[in-house]
CHARMM-style PDB file with segment names, atoms N, HN, CA, C and O in Angstrom:
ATOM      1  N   UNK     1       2.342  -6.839  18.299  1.00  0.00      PROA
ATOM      2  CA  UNK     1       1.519  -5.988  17.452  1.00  0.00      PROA
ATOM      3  C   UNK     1       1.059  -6.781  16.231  1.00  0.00      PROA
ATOM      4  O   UNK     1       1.834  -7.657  15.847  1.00  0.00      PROA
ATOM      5  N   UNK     2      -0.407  -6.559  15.370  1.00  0.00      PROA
ATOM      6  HN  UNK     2      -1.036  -5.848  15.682  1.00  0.00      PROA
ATOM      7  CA  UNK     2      -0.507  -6.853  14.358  1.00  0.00      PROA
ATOM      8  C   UNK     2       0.241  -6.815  13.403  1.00  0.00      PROA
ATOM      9  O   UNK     2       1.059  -5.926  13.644  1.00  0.00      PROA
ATOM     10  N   UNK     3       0.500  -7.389  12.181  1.00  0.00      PROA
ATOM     11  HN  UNK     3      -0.164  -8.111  11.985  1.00  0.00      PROA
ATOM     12  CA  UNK     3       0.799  -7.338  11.088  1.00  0.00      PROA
ATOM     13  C   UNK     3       0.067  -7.237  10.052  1.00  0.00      PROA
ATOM     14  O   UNK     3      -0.839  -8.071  10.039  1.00  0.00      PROA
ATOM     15  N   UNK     4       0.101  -6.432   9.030  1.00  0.00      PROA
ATOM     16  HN  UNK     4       0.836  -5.755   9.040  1.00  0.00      PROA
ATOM     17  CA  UNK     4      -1.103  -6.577   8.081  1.00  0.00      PROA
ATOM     18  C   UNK     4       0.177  -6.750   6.471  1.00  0.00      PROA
ATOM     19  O   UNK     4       1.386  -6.565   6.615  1.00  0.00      PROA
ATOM     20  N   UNK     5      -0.403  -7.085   5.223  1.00  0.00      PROA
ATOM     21  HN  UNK     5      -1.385  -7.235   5.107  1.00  0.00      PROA
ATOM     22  CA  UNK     5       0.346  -8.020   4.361  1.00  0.00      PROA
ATOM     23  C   UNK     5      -0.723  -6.979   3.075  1.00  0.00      PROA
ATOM     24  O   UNK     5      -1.949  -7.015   2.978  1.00  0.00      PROA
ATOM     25  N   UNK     6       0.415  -5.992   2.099  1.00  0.00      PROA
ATOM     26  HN  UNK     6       1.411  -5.963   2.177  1.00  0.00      PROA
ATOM     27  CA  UNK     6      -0.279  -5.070   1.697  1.00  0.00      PROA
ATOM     28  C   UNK     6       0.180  -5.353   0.203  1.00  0.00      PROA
ATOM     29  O   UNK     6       1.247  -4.891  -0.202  1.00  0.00      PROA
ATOM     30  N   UNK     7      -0.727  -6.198  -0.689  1.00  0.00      PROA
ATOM     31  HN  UNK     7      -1.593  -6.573  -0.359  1.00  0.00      PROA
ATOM     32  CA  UNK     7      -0.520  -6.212  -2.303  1.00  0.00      PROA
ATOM     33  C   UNK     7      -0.766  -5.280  -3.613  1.00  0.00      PROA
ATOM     34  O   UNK     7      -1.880  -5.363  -4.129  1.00  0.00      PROA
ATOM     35  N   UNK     8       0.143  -4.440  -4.163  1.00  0.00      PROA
ATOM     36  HN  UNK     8       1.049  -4.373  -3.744  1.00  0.00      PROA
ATOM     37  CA  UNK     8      -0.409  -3.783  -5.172  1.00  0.00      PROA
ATOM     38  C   UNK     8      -1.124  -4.497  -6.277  1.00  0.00      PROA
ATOM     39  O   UNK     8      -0.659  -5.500  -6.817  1.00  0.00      PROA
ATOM     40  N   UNK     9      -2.358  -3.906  -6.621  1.00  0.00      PROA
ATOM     41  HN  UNK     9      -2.736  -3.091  -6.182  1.00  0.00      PROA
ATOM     42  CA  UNK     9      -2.920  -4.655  -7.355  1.00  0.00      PROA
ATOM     43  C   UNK     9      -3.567  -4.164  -8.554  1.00  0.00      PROA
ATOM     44  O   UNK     9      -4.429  -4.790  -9.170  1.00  0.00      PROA
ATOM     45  N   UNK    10      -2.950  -2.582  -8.980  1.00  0.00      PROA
ATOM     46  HN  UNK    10      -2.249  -2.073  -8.479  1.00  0.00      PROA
ATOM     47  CA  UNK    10      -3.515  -1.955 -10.356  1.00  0.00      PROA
ATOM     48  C   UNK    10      -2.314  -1.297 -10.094  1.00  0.00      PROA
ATOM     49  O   UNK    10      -1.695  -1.262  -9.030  1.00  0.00      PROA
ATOM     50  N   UNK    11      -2.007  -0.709 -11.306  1.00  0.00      PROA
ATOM     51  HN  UNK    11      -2.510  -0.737 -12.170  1.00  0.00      PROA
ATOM     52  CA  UNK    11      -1.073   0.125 -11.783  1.00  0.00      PROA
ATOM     53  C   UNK    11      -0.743   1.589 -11.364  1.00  0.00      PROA
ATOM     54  O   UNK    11      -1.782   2.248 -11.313  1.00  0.00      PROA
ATOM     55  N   UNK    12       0.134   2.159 -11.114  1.00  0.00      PROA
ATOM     56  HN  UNK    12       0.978   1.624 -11.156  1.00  0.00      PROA
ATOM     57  CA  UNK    12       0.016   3.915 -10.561  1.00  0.00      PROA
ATOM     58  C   UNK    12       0.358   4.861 -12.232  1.00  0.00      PROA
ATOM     59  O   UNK    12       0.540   6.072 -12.357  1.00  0.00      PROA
ATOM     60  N   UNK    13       0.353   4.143 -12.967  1.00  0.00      PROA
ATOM     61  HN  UNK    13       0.206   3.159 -12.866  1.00  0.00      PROA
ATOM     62  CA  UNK    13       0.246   4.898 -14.574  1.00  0.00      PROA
ATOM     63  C   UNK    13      -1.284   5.784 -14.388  1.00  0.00      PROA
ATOM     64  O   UNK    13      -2.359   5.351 -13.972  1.00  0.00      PROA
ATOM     65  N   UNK    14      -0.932   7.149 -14.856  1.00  0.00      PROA
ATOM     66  HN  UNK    14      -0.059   7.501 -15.194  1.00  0.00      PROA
ATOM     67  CA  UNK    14      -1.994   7.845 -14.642  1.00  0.00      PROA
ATOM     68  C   UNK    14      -2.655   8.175 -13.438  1.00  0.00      PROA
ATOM     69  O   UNK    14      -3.848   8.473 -13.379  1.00  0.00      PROA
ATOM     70  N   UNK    15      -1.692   8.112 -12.243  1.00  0.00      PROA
ATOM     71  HN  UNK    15      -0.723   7.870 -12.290  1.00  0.00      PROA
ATOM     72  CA  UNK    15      -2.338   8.358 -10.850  1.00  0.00      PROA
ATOM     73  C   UNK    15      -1.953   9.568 -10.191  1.00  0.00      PROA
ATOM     74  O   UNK    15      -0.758   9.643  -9.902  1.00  0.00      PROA
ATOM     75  N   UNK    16      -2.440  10.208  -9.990  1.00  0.00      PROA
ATOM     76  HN  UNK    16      -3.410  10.147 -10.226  1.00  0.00      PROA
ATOM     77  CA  UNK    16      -1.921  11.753  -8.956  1.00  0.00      PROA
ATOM     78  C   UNK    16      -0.471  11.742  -8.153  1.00  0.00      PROA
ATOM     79  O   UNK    16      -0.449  10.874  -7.281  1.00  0.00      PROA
ATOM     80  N   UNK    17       0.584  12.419  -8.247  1.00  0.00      PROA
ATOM     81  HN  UNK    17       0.566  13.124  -8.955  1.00  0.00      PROA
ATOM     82  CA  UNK    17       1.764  12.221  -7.984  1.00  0.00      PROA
ATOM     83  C   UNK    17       1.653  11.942  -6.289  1.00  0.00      PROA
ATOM     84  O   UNK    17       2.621  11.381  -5.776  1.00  0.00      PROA
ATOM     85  N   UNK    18       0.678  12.260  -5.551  1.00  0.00      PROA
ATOM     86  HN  UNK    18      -0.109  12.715  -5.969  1.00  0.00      PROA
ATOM     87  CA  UNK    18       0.870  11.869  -3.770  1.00  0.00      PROA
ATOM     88  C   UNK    18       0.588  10.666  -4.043  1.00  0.00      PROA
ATOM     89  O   UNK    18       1.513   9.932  -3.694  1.00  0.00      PROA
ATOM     90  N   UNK    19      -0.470   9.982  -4.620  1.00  0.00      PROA
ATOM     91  HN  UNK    19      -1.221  10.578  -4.903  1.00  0.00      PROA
ATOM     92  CA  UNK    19      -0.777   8.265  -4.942  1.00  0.00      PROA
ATOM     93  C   UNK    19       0.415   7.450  -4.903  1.00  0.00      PROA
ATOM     94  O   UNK    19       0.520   6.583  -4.036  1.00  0.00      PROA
ATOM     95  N   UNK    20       1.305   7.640  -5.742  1.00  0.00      PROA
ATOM     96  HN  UNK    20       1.219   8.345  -6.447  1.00  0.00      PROA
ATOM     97  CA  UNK    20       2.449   7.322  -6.425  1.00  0.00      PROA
ATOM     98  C   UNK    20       3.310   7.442  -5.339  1.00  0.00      PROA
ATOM     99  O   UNK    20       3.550   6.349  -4.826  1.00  0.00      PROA
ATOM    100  N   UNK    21       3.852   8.380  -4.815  1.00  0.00      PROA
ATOM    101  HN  UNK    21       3.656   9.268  -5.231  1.00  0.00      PROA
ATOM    102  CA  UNK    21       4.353   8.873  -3.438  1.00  0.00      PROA
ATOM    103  C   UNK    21       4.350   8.010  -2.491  1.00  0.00      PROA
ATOM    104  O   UNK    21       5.381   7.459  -2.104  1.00  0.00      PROA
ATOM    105  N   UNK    22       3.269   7.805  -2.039  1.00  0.00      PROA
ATOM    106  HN  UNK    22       2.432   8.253  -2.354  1.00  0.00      PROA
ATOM    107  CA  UNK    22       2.521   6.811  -1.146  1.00  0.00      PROA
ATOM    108  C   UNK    22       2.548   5.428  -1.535  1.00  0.00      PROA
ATOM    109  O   UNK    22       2.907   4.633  -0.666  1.00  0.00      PROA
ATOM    110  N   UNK    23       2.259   5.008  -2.602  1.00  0.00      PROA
ATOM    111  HN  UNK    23       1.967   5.653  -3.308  1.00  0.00      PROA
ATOM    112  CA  UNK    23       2.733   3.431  -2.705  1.00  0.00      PROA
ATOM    113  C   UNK    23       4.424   3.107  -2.581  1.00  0.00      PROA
ATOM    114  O   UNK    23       4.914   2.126  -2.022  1.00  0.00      PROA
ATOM    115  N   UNK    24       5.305   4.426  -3.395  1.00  0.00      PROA
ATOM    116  HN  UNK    24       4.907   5.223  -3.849  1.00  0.00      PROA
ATOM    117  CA  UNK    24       7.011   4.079  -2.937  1.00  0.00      PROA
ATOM    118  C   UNK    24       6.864   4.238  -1.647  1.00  0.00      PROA
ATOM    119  O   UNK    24       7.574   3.319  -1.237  1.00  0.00      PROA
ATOM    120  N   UNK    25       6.428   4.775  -0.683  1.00  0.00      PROA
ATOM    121  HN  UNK    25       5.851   5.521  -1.016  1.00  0.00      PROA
ATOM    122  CA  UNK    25       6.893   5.126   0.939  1.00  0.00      PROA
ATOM    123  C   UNK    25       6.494   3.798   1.367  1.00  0.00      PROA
ATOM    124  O   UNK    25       7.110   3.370   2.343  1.00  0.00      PROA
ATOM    125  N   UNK    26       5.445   2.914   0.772  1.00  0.00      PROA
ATOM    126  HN  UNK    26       4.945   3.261  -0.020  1.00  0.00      PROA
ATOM    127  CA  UNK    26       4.838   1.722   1.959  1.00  0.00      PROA
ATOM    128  C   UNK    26       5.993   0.487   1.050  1.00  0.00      PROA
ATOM    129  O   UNK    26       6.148  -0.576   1.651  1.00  0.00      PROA
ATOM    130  N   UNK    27       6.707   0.632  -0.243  1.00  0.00      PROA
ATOM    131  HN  UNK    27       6.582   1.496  -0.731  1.00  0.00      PROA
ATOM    132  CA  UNK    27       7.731  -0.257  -0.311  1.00  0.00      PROA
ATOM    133  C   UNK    27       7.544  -0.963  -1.503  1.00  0.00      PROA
ATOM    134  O   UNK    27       8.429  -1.587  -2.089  1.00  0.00      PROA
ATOM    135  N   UNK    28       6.181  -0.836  -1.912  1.00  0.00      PROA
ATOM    136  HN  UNK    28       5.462  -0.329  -1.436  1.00  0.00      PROA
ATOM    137  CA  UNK    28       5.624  -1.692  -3.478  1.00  0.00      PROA
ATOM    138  C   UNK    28       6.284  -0.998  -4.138  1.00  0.00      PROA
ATOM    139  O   UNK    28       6.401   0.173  -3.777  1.00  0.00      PROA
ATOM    140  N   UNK    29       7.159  -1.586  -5.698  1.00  0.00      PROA
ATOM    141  HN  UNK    29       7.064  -2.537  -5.991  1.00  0.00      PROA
ATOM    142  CA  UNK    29       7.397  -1.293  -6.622  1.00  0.00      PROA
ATOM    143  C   UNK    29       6.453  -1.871  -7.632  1.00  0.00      PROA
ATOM    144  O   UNK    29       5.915  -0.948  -8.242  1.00  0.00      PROA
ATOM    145  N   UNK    30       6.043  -3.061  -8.046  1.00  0.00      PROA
ATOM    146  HN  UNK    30       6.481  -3.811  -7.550  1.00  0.00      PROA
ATOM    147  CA  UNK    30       5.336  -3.064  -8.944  1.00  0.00      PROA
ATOM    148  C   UNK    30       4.000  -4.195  -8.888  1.00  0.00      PROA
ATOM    149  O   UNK    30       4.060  -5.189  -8.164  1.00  0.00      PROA
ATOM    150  N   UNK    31       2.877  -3.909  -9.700  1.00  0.00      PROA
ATOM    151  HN  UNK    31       2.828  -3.102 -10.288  1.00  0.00      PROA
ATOM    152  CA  UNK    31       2.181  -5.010  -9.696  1.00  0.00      PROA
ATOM    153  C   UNK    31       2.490  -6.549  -8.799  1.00  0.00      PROA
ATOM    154  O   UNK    31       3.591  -7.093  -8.731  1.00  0.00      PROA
ATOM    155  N   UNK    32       1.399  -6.974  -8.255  1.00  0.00      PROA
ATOM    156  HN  UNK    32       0.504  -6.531  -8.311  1.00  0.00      PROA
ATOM    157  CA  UNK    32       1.583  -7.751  -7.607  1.00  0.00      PROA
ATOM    158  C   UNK    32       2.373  -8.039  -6.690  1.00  0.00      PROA
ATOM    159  O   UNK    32       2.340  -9.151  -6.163  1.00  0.00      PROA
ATOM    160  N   UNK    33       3.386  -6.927  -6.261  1.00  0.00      PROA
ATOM    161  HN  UNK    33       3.413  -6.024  -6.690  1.00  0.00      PROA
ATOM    162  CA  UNK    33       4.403  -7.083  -5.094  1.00  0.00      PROA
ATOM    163  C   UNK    33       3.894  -6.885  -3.697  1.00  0.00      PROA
ATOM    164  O   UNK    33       2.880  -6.233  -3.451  1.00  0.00      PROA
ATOM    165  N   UNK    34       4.641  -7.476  -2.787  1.00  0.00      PROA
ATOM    166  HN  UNK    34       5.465  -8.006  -2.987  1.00  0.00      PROA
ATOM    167  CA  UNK    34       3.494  -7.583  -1.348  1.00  0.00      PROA
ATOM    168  C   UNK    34       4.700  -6.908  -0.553  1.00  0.00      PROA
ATOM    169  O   UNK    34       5.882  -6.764  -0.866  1.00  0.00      PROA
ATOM    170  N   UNK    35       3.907  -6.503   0.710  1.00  0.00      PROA
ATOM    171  HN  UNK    35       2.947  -6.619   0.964  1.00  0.00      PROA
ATOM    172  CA  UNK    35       5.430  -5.916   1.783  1.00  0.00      PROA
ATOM    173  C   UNK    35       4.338  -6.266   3.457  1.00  0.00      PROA
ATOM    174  O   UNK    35       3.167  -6.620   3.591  1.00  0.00      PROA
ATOM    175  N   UNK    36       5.202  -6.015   4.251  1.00  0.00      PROA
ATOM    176  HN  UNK    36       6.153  -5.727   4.142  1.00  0.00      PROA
ATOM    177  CA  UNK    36       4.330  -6.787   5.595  1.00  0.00      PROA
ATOM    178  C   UNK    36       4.867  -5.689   6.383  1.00  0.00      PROA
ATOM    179  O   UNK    36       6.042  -5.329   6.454  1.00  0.00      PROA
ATOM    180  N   UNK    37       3.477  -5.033   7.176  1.00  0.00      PROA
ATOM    181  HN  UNK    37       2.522  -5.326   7.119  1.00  0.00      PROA
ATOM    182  CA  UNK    37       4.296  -3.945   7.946  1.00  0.00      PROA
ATOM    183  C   UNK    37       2.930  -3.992   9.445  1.00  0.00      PROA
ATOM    184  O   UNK    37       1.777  -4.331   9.709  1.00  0.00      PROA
ATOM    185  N   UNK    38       3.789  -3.564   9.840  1.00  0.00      PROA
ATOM    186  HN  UNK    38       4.726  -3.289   9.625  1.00  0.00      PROA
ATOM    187  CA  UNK    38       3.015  -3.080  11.311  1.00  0.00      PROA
ATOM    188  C   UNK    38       1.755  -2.364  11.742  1.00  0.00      PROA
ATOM    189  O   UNK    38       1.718  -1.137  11.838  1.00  0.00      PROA
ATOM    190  N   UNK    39       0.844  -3.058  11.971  1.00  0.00      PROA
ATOM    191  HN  UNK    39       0.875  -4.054  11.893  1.00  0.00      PROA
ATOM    192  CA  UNK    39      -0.469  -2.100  12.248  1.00  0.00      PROA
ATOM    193  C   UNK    39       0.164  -0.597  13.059  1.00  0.00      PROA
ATOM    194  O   UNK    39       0.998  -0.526  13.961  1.00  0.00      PROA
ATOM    195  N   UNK    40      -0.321   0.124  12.601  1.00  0.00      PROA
ATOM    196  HN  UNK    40      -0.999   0.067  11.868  1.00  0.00      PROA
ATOM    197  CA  UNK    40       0.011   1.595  13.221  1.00  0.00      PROA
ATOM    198  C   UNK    40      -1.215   2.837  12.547  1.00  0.00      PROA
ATOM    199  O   UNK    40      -1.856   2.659  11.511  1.00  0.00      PROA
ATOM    200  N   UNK    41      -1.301   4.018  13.401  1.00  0.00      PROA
ATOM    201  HN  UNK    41      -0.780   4.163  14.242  1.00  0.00      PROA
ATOM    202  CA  UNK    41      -2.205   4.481  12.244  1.00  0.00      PROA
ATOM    203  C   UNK    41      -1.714   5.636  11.686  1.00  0.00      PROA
ATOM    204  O   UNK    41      -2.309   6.713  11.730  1.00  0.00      PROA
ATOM    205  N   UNK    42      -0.223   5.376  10.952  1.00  0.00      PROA
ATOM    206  HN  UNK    42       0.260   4.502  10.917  1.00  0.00      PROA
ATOM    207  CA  UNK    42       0.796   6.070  10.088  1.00  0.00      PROA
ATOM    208  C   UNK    42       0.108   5.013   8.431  1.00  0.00      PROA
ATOM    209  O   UNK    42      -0.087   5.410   7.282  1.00  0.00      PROA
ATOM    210  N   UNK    43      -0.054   3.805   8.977  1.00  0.00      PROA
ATOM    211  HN  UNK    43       0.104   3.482   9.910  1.00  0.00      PROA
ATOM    212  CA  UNK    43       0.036   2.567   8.053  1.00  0.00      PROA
ATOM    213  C   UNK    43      -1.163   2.652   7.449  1.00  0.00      PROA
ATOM    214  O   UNK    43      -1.327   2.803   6.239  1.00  0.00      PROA
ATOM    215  N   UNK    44      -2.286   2.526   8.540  1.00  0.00      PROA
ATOM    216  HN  UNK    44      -2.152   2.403   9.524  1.00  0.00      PROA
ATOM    217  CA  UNK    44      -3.332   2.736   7.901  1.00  0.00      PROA
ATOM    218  C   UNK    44      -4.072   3.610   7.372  1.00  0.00      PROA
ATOM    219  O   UNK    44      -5.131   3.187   6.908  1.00  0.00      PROA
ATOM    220  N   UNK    45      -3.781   5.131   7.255  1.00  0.00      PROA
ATOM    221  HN  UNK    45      -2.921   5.475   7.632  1.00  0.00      PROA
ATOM    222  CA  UNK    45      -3.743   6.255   7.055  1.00  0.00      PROA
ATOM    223  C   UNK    45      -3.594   5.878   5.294  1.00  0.00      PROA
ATOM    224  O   UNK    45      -4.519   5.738   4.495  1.00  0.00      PROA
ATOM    225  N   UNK    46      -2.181   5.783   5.048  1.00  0.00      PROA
ATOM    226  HN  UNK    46      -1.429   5.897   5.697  1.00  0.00      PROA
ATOM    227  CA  UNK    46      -1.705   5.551   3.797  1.00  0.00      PROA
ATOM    228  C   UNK    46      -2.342   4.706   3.100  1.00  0.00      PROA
ATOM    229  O   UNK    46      -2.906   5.161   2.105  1.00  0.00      PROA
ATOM    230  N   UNK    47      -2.448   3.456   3.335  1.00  0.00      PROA
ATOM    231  HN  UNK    47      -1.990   3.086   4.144  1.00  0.00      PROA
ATOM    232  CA  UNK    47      -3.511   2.378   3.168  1.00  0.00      PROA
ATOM    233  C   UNK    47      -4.876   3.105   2.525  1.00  0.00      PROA
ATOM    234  O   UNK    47      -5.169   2.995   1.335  1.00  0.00      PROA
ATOM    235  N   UNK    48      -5.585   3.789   3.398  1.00  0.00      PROA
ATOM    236  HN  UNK    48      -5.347   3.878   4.365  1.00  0.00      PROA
ATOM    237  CA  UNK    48      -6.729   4.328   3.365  1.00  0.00      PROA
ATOM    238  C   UNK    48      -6.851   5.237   1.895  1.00  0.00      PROA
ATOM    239  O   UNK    48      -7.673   4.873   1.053  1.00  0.00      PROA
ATOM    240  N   UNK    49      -6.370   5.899   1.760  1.00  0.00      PROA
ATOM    241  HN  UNK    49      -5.703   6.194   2.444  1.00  0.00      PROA
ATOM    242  CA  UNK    49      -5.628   6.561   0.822  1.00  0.00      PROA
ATOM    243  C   UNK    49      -5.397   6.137  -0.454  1.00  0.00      PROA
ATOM    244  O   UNK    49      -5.690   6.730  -1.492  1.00  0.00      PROA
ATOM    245  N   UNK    50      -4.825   5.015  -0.318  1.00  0.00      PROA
ATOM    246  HN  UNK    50      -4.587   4.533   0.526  1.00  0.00      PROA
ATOM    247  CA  UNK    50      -4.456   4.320  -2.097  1.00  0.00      PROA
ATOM    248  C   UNK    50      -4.983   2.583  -1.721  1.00  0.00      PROA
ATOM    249  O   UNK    50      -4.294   1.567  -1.813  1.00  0.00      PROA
ATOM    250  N   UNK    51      -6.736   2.738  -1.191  1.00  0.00      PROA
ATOM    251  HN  UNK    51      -7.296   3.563  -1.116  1.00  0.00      PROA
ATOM    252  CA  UNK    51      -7.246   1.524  -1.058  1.00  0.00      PROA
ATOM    253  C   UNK    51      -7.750   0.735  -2.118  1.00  0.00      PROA
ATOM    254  O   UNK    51      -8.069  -0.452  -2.193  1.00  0.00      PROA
ATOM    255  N   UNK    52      -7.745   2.012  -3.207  1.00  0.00      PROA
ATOM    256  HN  UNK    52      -7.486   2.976  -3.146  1.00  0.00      PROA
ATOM    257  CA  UNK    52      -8.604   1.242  -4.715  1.00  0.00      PROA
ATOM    258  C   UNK    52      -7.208   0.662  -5.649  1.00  0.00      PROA
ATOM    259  O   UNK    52      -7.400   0.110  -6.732  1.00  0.00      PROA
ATOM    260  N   UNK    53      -5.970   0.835  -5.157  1.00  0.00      PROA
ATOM    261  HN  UNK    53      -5.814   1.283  -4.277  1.00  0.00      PROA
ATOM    262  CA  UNK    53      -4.467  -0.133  -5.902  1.00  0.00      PROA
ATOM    263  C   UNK    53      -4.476  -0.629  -5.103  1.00  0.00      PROA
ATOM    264  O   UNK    53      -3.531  -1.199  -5.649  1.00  0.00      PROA
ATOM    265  N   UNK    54      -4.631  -1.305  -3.796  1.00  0.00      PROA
ATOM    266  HN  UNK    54      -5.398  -0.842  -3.353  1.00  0.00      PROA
ATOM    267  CA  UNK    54      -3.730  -2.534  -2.923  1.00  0.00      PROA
ATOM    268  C   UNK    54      -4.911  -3.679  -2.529  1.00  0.00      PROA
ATOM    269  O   UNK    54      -6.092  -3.634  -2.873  1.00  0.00      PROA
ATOM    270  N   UNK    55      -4.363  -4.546  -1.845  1.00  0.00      PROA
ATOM    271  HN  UNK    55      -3.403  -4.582  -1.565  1.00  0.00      PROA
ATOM    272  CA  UNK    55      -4.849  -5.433  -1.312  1.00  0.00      PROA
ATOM    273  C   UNK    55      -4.490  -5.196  -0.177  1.00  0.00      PROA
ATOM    274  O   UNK    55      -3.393  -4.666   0.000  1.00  0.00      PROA
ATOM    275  N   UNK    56      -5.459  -5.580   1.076  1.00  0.00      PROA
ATOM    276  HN  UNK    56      -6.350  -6.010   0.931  1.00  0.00      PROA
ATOM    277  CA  UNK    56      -4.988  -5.386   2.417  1.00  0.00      PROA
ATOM    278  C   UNK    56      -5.349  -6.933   2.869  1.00  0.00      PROA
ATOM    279  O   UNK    56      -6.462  -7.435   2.711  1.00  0.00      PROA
ATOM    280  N   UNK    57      -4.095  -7.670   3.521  1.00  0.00      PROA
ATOM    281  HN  UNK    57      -3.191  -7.262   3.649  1.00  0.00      PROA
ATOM    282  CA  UNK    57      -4.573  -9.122   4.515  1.00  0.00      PROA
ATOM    283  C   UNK    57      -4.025  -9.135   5.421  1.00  0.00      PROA
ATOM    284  O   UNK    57      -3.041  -8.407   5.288  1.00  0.00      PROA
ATOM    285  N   UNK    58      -4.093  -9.806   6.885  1.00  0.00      PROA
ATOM    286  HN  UNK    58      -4.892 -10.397   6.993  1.00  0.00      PROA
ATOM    287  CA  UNK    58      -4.003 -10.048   7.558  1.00  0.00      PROA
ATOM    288  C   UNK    58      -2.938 -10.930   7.908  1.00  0.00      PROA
ATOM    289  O   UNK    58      -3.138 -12.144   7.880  1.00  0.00      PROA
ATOM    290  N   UNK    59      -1.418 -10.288   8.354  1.00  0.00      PROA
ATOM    291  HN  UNK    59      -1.256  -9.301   8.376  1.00  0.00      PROA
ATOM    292  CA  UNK    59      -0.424 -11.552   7.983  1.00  0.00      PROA
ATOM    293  C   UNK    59      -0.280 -11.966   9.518  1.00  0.00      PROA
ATOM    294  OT1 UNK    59       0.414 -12.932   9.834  1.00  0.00      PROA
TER     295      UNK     59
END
């Protein structure tokens, strides 16, 4: 299966509590932290969702 390689890259200060929700469930705690997870479309769902904080690459 793919892997995709998911970087937070703005802050969840001032963000709607599901936003926030959703970045702890995929594993980022803070700025600039990366986590590597499994293409699925549980993953990309969430992704989709809080696309304007992360980075999405191709691991």
């Amino acid at each position: 299966m793919a892997k995709i390689k998911i970087t937070q890259v703005k802050s969840i200060i001032d963000r709607p509590k599901k936003q926030k929700d959703t970045i702890k469930a995929l594993g980022l705690r803070k700025i600039n932290h990366s986590v590597v997870h499994e293409v699925n479309p549980q993953i990309l769902g969430m992704v989709s969702k809080i696309s304007h904080l992360v980075r999405v690459e191709e691991a």
